[in-house]
C-alpha positions in Angstrom: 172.0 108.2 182.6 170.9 107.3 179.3 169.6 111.2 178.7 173.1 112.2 179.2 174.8 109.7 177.4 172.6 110.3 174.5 173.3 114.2 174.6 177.5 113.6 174.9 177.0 111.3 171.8 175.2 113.5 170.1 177.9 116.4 170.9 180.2 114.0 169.8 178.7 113.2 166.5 178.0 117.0 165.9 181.7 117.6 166.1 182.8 114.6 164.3 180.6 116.2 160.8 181.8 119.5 161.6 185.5 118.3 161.7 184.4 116.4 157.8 185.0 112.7 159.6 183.7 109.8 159.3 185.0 107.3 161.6 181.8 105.0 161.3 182.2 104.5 157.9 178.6 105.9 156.6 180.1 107.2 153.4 181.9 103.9 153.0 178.5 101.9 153.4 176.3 104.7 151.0 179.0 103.8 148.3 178.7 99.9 148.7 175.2 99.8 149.0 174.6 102.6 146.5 177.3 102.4 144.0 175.2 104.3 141.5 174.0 106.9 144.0 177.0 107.6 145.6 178.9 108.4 142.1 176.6 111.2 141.9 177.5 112.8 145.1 179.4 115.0 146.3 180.2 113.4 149.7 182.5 116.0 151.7 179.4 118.3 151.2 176.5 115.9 151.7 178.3 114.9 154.8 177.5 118.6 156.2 173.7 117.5 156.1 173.6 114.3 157.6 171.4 113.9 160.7 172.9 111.6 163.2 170.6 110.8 166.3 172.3 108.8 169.1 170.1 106.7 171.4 171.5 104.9 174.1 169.9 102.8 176.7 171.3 101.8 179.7 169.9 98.8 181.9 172.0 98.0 184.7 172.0 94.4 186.4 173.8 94.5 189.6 175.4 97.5 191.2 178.2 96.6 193.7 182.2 97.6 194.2 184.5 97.6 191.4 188.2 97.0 193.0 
């Protein structure tokens, strides 16, 4: 489960930089963390190149009927 989730985040990542958005705000956190760093860049095109790798782990604690 936590293979497949990974690889439909990661899809969903892949399409979110390909579509130029960034609903988690990484640009927004490089330009408060990095004022000085980010007033150099060119974020619509660094976007292209960043490298997101989900990782998600599941652990399930009791298994039963949901009504």
């Amino acid at each position: 489960m936590s293979k497949k989730l990974s690889s439909q985040a990661n899809e969903i990542t892949d399409l979110l930089i390909e579509a130029n958005s960034d609903p988690i705000g990484i640009g927004r956190t490089v330009e408060s963390k990095k004022p000085s760093f980010y007033k150099g860049l060119n974020w619509e095109e660094a976007y292209q190149n960043v490298e997101i790798i989900p990782s998600i782990e599941v652990n399930i604690k009791n298994t039963g009927n949901l009504f």
